[in-house]
N, C-alpha and C positions, 0 to 999 in steps of 0.2 A: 499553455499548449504543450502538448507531447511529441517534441522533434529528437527521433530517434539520433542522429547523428551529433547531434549536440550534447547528451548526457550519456554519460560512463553505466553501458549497458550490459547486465548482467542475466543470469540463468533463472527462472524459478526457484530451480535447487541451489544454487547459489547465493539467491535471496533469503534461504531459509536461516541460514547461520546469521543474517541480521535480525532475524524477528526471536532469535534464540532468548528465553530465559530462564535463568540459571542453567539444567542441565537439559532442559526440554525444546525443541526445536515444534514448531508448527509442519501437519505434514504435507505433502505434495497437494492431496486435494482440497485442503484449506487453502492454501493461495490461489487455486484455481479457482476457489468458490468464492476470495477474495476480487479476482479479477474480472468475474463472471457477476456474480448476484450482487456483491461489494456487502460492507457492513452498514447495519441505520445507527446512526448519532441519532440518542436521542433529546439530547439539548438543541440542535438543528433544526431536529426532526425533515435530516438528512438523508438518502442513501451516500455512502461512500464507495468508490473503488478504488483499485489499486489500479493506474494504468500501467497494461502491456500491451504487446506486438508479437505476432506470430510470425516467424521468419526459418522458412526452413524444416516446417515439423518442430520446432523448440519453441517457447514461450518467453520470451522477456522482458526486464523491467530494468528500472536504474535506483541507482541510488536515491537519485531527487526526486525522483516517485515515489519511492518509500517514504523520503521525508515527507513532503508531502499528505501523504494516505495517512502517516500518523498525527499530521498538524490538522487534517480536518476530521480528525476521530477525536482529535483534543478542544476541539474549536467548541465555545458556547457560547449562548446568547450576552452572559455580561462580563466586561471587564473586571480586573480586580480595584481600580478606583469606581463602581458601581455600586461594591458590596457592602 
């Protein structure tokens, strides 16, 4: 569950410098569309999203939300004792 007060919450734009790779940063309306549509895992055959919170006209998220969003965009059906 997503209890704003409990997790170290950050900007959208402030988010982005975590999804940064190498010199490229994801832009404003990718996480919007992250947090909106989300991504399909297709090992799942999931949608994912990133949760946030609107507070104030700004958009936020936290850290362990991201972690998160990226552990079920990693997430598939079988273990590696499966394979």
């Amino acid at each position: 569950m997503f209890v704003i007060f409990e997790e170290n919450m950050i900007t959208l734009k402030e988010a982005r410098s975590i999804f940064k790779h190498g010199r490229r940063c994801p832009t404003m309306k990718t996480l919007h569309r992250w947090c909106g549509v989300g991504l399909f895992n297709r090992h799942t055959q999931k949608q994912v999203k990133l949760q946030s919170v609107i507070e104030g006209g700004l958009q936020y998220t936290s850290t362990e939300a991201i972690t998160r969003f990226r552990a079920a965009l990693n997430e598939t059906f079988m273990t590696w004792d499966e394979l």
